[in-house]
C-alpha positions in Angstrom: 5.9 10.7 -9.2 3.3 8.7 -7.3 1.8 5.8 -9.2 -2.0 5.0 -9.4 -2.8 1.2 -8.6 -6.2 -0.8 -9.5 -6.7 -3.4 -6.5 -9.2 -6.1 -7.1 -10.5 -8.6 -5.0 -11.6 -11.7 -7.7 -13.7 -13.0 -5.1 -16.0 -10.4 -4.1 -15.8 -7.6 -7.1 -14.6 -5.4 -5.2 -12.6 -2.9 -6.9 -10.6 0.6 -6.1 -8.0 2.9 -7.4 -5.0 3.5 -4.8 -2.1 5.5 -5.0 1.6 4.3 -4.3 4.4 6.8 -3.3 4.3 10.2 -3.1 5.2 13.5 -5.9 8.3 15.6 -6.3 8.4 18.0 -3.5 7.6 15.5 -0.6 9.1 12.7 -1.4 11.3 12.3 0.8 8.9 12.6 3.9 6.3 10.7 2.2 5.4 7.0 0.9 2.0 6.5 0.2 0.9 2.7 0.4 -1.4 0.7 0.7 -3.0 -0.9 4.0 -5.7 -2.8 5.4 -7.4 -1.3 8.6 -7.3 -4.0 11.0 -10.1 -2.8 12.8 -12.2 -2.0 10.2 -10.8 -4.1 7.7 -11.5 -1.6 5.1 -8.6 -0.6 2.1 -6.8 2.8 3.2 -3.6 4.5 2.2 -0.8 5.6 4.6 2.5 7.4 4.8 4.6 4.4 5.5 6.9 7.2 6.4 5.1 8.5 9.2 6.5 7.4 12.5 3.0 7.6 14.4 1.2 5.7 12.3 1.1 2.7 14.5 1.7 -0.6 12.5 -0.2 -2.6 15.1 -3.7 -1.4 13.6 -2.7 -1.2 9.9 -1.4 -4.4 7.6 0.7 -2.7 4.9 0.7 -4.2 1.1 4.3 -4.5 0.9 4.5 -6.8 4.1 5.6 -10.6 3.3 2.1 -11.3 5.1 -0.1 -9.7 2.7 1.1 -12.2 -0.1 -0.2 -15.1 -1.0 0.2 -17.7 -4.2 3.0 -17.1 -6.5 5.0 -14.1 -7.5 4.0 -12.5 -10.9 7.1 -10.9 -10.5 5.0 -7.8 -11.4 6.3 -5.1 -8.4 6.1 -1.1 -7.8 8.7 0.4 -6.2 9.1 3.6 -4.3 13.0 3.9 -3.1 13.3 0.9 -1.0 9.6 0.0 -0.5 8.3 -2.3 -3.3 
């Protein structure tokens, strides 16, 4: 099963409930995560998964990029995509 995650942004307030992975009978073809819309720069969720999403307009949450300060360690994973 999918996972429902709370993002927060301390510095603004804002706040939103995204999901993570995907359910029983897709998940194979699916991996809900995640992403900022680089043009937009709103908070979206994609199908990692999807080979024409194109990765140039979309910054995905489990990218190295996307982190910053230290590792709480605290991760959710979906097969190989944390």
């Amino acid at each position: 099963m999918g996972t429902l995650l709370r993002a927060v942004c301390n510095k603004c307030g804002y706040s939103n409930t995204v999901n993570f992975g995907a359910g029983m009978l897709n998940f194979t073809e699916v991996c809900n995560v995640p992403v900022i819309n680089k043009k937009s720069g709103k908070l979206e969720i994609k199908n990692i998964l999807d080979k024409d999403i194109s990765k140039k307009n979309y910054s995905f949450y489990n990218e190295p990029e996307m982190y910053q300060g230290e590792d709480s360690g605290k991760r959710h994973q979906w097969g190989d995509i944390f």
